[in-house]
C-alpha positions in Angstrom: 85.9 121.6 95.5 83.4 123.9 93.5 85.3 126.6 94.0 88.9 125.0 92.6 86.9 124.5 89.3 85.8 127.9 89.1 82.4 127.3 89.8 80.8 130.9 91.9 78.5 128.7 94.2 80.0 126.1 97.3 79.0 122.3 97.1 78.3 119.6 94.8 78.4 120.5 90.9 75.8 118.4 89.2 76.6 118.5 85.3 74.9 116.6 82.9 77.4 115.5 79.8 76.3 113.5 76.3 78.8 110.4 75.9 79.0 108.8 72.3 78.7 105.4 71.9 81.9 103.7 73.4 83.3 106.8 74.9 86.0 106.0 77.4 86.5 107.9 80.7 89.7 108.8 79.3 88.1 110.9 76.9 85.1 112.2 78.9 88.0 113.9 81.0 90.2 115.2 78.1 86.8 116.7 76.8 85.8 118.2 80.0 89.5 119.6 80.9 89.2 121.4 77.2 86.0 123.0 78.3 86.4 124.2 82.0 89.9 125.4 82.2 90.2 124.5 86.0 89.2 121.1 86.1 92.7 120.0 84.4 94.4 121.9 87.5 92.1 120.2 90.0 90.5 116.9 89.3 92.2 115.5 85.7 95.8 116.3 83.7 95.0 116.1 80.3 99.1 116.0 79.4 99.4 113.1 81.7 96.2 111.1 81.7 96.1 111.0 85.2 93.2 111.9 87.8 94.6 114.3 90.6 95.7 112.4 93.8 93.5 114.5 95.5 90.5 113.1 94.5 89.1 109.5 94.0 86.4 108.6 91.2 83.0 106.1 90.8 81.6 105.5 88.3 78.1 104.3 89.3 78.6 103.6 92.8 81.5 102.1 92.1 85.5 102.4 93.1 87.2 99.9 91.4 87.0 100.1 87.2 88.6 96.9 85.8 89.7 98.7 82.9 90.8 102.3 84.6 90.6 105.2 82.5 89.8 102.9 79.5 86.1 102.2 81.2 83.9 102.1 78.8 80.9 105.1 79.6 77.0 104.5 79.0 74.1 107.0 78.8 72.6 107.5 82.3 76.1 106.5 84.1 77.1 109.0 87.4 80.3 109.4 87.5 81.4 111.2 91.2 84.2 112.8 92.3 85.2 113.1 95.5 87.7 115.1 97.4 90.1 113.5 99.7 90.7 115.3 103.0 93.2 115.1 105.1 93.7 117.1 108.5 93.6 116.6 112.3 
């Protein structure tokens, strides 16, 4: 996945990003989408507000967010994204 978002080196992308009080996820991805051009292609579509079907987030260890892309964020959360593979 490194590679989709224009990163030069293969495996996990660790990146450490402020959030403001209250930031939303929504917003953490619109923000990150502005700055690396590829994410919006492979991981979040600013136009649409929608994470890319081919990947699943947590936020903190966690799968299901009551609240979606509304989540509220916190210093120190870890927010993962992870591919979804398919094949035989």
């Amino acid at each position: 996945m490194a590679d989709r978002l224009g990163f030069d080196q293969p495996g996990p992308i660790i990146l450490e990003e402020p959030v403001e009080e209250g930031e939303t996820l929504r917003s953490l991805l619109t923000r990150l989408a502005k700055r690396f051009g590829h994410f919006s292609e492979a991981l979040f579509d600013p136009a649409t507000q929608s994470l890319s079907s081919e990947v699943s987030l947590l936020i903190n260890n966690h799968i299901a967010l009551s609240q979606g892309m509304d989540t509220k964020l916190k210093d120190g959360d870890q927010i993962l994204f992870l591919p979804i593979l398919a094949g035989g």
